[in-house]
PDB file of the backbone (N, CA, C, O) and the ligand in Angstrom, with CONECT records:
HET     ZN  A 101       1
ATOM      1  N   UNK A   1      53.401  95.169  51.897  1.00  0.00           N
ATOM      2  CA  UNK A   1      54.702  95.608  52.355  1.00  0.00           C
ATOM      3  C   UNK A   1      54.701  95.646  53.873  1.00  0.00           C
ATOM      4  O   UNK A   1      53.887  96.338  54.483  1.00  0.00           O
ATOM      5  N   UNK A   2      55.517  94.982  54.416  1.00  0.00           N
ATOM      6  CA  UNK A   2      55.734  95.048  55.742  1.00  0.00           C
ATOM      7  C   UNK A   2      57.270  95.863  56.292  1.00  0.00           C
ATOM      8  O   UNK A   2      58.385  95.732  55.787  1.00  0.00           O
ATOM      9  N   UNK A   3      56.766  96.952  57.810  1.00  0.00           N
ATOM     10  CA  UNK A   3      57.569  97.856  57.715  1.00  0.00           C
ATOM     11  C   UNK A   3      57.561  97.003  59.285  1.00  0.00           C
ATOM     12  O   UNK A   3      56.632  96.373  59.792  1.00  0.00           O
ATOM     13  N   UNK A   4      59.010  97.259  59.838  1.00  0.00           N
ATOM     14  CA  UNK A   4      59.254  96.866  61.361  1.00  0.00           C
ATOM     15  C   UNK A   4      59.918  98.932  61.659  1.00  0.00           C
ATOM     16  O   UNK A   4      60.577  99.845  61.161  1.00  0.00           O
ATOM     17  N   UNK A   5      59.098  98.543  62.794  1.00  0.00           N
ATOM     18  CA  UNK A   5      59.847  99.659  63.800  1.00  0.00           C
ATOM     19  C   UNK A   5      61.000 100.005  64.117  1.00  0.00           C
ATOM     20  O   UNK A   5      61.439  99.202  64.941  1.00  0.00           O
ATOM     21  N   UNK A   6      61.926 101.030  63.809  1.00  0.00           N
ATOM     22  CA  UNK A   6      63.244 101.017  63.860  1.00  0.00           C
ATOM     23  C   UNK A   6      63.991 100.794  65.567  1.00  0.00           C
ATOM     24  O   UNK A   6      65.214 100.795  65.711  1.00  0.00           O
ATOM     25  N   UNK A   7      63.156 100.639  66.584  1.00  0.00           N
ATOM     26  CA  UNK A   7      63.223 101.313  67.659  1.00  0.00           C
ATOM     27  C   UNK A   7      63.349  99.697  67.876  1.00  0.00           C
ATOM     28  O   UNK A   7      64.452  99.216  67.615  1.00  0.00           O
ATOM     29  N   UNK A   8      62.344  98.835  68.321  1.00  0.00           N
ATOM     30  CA  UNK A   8      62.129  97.612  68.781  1.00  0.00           C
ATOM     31  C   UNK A   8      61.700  96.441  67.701  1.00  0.00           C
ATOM     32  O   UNK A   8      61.579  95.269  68.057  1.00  0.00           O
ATOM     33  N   UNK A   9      61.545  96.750  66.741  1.00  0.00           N
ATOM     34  CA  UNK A   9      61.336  95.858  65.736  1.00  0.00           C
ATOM     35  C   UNK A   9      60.096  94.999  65.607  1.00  0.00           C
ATOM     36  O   UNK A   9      60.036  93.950  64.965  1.00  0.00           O
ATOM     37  N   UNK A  10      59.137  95.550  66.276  1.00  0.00           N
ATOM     38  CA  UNK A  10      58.051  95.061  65.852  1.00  0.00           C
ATOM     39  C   UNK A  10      57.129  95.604  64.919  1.00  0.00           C
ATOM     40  O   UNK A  10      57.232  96.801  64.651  1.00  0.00           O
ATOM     41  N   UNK A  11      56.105  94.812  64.297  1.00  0.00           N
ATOM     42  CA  UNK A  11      55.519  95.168  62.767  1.00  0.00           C
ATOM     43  C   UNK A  11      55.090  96.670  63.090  1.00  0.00           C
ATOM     44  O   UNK A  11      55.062  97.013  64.272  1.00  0.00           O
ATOM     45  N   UNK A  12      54.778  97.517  62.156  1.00  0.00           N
ATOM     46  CA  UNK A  12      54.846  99.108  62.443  1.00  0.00           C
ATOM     47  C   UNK A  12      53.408  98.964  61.044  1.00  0.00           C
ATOM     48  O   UNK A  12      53.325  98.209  60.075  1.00  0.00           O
ATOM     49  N   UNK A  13      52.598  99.915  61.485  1.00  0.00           N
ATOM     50  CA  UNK A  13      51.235 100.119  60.738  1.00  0.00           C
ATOM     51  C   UNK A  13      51.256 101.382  59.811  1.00  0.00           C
ATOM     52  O   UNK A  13      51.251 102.493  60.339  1.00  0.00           O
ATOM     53  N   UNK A  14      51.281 101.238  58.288  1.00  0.00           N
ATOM     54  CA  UNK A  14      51.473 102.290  57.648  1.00  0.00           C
ATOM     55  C   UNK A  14      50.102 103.229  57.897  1.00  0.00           C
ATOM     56  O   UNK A  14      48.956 102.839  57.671  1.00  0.00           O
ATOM     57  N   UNK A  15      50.469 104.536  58.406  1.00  0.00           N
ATOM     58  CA  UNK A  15      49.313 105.388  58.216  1.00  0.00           C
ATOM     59  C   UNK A  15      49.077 106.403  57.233  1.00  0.00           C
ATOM     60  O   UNK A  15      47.992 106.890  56.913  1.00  0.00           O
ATOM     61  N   UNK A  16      50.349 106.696  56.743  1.00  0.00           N
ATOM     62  CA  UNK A  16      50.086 107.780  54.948  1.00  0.00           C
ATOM     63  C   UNK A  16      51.074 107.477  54.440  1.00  0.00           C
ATOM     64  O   UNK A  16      51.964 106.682  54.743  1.00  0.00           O
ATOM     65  N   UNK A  17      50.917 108.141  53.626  1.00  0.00           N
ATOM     66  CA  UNK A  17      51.740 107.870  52.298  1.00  0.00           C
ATOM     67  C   UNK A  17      52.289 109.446  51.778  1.00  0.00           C
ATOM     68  O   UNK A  17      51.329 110.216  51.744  1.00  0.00           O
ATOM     69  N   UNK A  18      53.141 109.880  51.509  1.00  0.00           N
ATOM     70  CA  UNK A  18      53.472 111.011  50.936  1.00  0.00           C
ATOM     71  C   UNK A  18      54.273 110.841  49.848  1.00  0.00           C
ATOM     72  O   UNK A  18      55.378 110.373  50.121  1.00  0.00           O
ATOM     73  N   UNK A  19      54.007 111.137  48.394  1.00  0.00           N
ATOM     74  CA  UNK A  19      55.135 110.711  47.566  1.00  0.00           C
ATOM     75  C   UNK A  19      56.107 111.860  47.541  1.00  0.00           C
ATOM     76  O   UNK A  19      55.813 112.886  48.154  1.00  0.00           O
ATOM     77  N   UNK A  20      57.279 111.767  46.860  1.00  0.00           N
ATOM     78  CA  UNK A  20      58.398 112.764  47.030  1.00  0.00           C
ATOM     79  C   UNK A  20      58.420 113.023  45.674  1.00  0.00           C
ATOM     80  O   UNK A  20      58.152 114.137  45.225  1.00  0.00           O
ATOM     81  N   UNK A  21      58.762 111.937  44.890  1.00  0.00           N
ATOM     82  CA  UNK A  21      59.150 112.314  43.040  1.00  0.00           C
ATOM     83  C   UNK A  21      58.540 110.733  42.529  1.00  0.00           C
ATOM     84  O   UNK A  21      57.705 110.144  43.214  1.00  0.00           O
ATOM     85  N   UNK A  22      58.898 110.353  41.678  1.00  0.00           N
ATOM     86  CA  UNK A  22      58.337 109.406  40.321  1.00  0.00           C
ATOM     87  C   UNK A  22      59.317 108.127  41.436  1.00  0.00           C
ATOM     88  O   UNK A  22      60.544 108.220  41.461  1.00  0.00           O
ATOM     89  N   UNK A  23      58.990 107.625  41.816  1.00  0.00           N
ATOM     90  CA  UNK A  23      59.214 105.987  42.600  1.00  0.00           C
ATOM     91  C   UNK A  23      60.199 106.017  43.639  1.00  0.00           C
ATOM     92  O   UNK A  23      61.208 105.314  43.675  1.00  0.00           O
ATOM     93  N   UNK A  24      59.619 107.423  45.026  1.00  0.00           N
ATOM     94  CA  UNK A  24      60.496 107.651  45.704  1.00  0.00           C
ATOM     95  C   UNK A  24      58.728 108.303  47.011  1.00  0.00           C
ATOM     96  O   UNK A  24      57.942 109.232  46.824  1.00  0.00           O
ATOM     97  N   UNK A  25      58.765 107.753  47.628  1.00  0.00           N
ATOM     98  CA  UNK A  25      57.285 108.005  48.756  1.00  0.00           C
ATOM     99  C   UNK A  25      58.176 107.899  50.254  1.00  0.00           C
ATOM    100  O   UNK A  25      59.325 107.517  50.475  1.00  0.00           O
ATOM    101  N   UNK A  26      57.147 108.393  51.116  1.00  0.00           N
ATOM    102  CA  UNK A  26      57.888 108.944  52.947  1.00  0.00           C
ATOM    103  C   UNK A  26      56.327 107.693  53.429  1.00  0.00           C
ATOM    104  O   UNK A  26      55.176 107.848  53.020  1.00  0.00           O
ATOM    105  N   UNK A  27      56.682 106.861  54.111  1.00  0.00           N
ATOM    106  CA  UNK A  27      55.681 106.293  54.684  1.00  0.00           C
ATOM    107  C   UNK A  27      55.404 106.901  56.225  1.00  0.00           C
ATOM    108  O   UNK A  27      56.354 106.926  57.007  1.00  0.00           O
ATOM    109  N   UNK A  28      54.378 107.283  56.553  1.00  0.00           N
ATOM    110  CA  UNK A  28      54.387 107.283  58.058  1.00  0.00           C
ATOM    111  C   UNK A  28      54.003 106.154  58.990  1.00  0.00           C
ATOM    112  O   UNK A  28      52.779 106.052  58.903  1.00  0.00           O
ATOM    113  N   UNK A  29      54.370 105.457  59.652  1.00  0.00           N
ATOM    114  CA  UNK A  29      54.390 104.579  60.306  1.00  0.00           C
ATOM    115  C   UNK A  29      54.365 104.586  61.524  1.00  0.00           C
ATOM    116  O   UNK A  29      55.407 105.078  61.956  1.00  0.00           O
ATOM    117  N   UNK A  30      53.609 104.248  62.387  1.00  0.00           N
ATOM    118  CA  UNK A  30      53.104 103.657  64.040  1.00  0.00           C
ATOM    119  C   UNK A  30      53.073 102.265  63.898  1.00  0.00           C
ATOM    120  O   UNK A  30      52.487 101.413  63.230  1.00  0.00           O
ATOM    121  N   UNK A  31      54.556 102.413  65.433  1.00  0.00           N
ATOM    122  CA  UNK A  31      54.803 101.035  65.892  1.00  0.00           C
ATOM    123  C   UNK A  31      53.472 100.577  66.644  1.00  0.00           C
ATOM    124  O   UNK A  31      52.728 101.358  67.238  1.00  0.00           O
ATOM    125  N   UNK A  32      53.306  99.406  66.553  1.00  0.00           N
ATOM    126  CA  UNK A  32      52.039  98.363  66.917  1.00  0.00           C
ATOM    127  C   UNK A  32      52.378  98.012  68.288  1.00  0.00           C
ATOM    128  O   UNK A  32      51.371  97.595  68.860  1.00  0.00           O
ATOM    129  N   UNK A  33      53.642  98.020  69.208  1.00  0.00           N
ATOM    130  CA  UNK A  33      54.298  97.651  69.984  1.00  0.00           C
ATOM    131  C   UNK A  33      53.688  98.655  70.997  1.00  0.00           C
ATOM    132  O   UNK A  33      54.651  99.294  71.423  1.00  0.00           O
ATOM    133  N   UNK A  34      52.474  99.132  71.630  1.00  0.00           N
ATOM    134  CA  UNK A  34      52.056 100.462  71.676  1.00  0.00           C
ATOM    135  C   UNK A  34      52.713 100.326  73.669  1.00  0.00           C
ATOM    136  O   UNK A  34      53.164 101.253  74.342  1.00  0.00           O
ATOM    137  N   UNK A  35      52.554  99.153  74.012  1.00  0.00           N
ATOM    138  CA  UNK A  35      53.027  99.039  75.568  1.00  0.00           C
ATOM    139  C   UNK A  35      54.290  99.424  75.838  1.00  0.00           C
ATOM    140  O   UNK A  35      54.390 100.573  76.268  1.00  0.00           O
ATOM    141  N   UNK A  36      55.423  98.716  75.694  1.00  0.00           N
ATOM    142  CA  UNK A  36      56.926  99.453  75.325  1.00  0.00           C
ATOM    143  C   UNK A  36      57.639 100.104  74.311  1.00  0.00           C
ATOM    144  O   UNK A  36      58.847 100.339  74.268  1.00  0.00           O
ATOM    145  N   UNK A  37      56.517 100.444  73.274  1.00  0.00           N
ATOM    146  CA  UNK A  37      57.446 101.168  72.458  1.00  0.00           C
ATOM    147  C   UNK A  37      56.337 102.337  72.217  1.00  0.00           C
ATOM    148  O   UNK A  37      56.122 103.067  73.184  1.00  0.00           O
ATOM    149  N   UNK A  38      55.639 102.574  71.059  1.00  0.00           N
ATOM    150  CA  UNK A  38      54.368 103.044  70.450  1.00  0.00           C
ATOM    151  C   UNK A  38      55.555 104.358  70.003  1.00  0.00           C
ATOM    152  O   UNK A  38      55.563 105.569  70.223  1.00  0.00           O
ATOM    153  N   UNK A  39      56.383 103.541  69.369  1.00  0.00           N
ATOM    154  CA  UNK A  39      56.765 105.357  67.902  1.00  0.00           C
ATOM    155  C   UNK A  39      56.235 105.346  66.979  1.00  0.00           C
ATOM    156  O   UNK A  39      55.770 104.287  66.557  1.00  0.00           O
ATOM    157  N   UNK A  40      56.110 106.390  66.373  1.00  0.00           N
ATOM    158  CA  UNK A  40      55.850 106.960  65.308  1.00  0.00           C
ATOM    159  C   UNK A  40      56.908 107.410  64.172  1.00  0.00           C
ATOM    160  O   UNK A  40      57.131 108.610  64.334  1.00  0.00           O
ATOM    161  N   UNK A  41      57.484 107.002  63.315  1.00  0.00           N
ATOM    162  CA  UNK A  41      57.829 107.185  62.111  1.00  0.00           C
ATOM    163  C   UNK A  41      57.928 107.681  61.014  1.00  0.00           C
ATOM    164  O   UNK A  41      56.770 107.759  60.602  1.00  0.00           O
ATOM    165  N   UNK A  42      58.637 108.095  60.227  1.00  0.00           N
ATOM    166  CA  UNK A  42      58.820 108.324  58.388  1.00  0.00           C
ATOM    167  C   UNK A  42      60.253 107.348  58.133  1.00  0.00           C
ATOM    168  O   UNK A  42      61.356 107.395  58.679  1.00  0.00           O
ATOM    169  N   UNK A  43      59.737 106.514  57.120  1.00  0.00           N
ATOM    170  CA  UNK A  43      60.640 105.989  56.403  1.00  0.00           C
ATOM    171  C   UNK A  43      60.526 105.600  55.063  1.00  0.00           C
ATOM    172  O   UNK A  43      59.562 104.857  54.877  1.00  0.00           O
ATOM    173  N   UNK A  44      61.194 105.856  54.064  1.00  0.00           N
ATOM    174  CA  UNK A  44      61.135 105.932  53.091  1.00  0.00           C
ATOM    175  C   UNK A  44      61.632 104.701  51.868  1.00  0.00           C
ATOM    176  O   UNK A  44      62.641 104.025  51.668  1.00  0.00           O
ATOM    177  N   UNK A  45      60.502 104.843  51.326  1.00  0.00           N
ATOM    178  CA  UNK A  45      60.473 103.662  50.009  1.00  0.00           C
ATOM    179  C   UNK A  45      60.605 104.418  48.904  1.00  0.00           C
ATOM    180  O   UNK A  45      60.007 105.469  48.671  1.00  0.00           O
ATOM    181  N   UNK A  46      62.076 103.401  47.643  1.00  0.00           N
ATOM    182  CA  UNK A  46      62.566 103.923  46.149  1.00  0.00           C
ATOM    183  C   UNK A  46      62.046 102.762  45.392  1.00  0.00           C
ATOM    184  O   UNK A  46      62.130 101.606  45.805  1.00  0.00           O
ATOM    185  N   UNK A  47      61.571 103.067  44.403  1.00  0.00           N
ATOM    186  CA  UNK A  47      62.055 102.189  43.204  1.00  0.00           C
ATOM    187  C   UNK A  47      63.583 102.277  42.556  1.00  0.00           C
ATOM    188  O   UNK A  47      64.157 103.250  42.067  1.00  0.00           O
ATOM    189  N   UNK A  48      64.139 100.581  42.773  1.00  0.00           N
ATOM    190  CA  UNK A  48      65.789 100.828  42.966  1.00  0.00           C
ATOM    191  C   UNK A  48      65.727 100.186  41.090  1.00  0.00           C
ATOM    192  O   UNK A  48      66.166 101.164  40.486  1.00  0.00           O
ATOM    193  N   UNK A  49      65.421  99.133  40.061  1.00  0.00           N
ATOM    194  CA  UNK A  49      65.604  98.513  39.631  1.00  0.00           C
ATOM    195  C   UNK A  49      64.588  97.756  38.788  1.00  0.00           C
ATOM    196  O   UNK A  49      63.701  97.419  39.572  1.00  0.00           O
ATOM    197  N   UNK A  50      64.321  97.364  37.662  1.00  0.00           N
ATOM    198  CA  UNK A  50      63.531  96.190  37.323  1.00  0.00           C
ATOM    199  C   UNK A  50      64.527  94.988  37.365  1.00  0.00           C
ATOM    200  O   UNK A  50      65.724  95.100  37.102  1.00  0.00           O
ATOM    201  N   UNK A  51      63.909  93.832  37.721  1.00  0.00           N
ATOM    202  CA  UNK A  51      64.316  92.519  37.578  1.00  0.00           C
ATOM    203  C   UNK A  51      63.907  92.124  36.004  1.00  0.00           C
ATOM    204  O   UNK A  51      64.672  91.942  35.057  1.00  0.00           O
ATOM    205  N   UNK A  52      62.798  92.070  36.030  1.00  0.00           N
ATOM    206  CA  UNK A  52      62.505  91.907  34.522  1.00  0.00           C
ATOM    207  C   UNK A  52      61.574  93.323  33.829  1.00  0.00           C
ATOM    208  O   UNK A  52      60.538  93.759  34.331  1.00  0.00           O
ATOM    209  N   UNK A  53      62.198  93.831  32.665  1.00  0.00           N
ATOM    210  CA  UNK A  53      61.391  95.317  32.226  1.00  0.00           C
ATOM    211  C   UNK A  53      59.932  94.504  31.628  1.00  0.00           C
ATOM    212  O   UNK A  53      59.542  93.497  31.038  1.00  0.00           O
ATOM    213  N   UNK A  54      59.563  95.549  32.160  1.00  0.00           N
ATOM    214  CA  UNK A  54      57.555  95.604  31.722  1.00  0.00           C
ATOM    215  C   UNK A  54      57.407  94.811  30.103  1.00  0.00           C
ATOM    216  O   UNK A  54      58.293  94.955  29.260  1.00  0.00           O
ATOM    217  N   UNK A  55      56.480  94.192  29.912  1.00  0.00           N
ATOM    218  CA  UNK A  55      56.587  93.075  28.627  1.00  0.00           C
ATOM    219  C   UNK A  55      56.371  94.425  27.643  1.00  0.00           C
ATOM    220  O   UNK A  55      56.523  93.985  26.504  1.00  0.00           O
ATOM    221  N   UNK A  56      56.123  95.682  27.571  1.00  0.00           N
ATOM    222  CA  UNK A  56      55.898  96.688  26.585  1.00  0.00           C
ATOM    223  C   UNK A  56      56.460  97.274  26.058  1.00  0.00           C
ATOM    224  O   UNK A  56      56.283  97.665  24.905  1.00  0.00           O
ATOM    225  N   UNK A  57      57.900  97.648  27.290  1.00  0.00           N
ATOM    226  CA  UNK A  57      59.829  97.461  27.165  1.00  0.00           C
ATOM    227  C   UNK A  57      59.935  96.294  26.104  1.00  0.00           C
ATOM    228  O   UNK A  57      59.736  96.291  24.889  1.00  0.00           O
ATOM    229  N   UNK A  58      60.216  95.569  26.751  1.00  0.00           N
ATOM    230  CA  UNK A  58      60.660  94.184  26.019  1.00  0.00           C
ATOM    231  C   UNK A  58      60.266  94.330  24.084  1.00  0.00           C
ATOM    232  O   UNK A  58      61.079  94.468  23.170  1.00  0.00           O
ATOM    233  N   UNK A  59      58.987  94.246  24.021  1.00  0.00           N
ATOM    234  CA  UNK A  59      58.224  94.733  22.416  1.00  0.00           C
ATOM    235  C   UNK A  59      58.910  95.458  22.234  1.00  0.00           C
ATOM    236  O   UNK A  59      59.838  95.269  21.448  1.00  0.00           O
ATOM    237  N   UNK A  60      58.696  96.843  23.035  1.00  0.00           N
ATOM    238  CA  UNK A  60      59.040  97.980  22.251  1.00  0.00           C
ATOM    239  C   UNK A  60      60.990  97.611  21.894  1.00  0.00           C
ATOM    240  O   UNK A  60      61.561  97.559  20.804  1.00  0.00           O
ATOM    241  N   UNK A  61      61.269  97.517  22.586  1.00  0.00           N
ATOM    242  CA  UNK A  61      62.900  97.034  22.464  1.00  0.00           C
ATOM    243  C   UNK A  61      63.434  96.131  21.190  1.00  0.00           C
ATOM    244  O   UNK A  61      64.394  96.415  20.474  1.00  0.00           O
ATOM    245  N   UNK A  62      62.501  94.864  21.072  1.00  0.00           N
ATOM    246  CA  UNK A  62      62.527  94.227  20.163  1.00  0.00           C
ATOM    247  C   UNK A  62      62.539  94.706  18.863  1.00  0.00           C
ATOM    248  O   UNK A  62      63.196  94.377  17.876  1.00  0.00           O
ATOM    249  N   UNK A  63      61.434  95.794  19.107  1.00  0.00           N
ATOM    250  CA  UNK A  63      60.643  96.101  17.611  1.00  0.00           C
ATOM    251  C   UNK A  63      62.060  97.016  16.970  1.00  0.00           C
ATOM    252  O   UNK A  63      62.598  96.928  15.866  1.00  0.00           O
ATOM    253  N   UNK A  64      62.386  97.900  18.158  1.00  0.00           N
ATOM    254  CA  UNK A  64      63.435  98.895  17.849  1.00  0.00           C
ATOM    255  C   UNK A  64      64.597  97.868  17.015  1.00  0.00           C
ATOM    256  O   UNK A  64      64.907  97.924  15.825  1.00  0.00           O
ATOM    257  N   UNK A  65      65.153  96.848  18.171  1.00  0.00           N
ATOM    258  CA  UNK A  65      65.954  95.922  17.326  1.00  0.00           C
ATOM    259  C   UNK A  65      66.159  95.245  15.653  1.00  0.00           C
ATOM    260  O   UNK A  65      67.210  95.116  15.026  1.00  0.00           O
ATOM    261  N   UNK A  66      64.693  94.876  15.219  1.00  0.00           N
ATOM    262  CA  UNK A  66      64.569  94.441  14.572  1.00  0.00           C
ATOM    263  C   UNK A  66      64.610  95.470  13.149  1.00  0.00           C
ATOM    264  O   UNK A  66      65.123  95.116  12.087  1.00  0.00           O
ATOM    265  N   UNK A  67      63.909  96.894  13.402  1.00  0.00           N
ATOM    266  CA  UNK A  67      63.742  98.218  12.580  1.00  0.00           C
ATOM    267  C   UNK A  67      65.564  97.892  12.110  1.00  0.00           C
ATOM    268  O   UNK A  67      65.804  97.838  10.903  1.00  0.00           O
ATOM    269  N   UNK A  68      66.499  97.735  12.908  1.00  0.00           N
ATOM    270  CA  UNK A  68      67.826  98.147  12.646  1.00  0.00           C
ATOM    271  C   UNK A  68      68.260  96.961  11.473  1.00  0.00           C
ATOM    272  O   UNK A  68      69.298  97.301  10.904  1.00  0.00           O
ATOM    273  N   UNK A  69      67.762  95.773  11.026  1.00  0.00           N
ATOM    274  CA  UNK A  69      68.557  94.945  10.661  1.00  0.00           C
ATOM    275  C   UNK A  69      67.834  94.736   9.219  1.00  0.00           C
ATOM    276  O   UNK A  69      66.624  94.517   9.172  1.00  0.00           O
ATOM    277  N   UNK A  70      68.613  94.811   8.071  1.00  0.00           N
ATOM    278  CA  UNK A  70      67.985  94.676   6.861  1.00  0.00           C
ATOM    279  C   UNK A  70      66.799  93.965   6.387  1.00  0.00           C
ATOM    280  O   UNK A  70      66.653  92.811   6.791  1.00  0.00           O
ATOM    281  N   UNK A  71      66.058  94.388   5.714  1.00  0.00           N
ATOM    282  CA  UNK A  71      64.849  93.377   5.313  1.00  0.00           C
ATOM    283  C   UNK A  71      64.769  91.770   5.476  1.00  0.00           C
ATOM    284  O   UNK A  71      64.074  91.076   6.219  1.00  0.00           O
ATOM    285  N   UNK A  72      65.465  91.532   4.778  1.00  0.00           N
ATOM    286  CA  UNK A  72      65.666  89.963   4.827  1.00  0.00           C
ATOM    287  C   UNK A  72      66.330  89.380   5.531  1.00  0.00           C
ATOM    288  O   UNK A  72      66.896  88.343   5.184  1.00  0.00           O
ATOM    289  N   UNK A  73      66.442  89.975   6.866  1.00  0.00           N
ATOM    290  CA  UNK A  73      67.246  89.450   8.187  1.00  0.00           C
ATOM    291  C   UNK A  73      65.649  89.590   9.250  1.00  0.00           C
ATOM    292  O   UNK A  73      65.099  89.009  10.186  1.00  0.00           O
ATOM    293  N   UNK A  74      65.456  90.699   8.386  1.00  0.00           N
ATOM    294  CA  UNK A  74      63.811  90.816   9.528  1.00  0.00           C
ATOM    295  C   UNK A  74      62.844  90.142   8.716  1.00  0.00           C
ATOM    296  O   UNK A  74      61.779  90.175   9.333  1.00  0.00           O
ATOM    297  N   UNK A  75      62.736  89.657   7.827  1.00  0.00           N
ATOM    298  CA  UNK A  75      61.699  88.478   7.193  1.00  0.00           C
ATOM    299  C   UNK A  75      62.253  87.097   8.117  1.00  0.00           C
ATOM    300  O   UNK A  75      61.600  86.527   8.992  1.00  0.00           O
ATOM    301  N   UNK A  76      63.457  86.793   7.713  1.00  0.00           N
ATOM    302  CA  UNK A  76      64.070  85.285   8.395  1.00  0.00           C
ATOM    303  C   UNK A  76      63.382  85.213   9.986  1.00  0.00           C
ATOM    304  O   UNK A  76      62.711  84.308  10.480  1.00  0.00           O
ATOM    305  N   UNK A  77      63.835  86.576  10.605  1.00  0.00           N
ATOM    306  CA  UNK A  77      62.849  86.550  11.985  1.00  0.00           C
ATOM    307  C   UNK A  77      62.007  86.084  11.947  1.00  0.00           C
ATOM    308  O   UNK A  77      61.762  85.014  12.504  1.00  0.00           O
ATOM    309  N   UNK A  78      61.101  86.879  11.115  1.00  0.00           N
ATOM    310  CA  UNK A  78      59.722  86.998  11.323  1.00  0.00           C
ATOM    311  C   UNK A  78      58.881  85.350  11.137  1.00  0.00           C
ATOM    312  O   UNK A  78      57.885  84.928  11.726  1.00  0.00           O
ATOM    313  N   UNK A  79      59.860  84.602   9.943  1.00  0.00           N
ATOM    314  CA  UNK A  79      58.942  83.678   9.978  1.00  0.00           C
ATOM    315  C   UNK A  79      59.618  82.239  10.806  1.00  0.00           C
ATOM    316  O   UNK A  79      59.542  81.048  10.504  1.00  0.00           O
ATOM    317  N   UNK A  80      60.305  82.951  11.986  1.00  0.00           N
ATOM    318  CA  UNK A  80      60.366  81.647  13.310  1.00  0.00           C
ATOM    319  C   UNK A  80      59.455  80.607  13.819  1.00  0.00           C
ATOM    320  O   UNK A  80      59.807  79.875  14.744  1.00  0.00           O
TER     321      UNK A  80
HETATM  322 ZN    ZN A 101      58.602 100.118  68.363  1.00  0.00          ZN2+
END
């Protein structure tokens, strides 16, 4: 993960990590820029989204799907 400096925009060096809750962390960050800039930072990273859910989602989802649909709609599946 690359963080830029809010100040001058050059690459900024993560130095901790603090998490807040379940896919929500405070990075601390020092700008690399240490001649004209050299700040120091918190900025913060979420988990916003899956693009694709975890393949264990997906199973488990399926399996749920399939529980719902009469026997012999889930045999016809089964032998694809
Ligand atoms: Zn800077």
């Amino acid at each position: 993960m690359r963080v830029n400096c809010p100040n001058c925009e050059s690459k900024a060096i993560i130095t901790s990590r603090e998490n807040q809750s379940a896919g929500v962390a405070d990075l601390y960050c020092t700008c690399t820029n240490t001649k004209e800039c050299g700040a120091t930072f918190v900025t913060t990273i979420a988990f916003k989204h899956y693009l694709n859910p975890p393949s264990s989602d997906t199973a488990r989802l399926a399996a749920s799907l399939i529980r719902q649909l009469p026997k012999n709609k889930q045999l016809e599946l089964l032998n694809i």
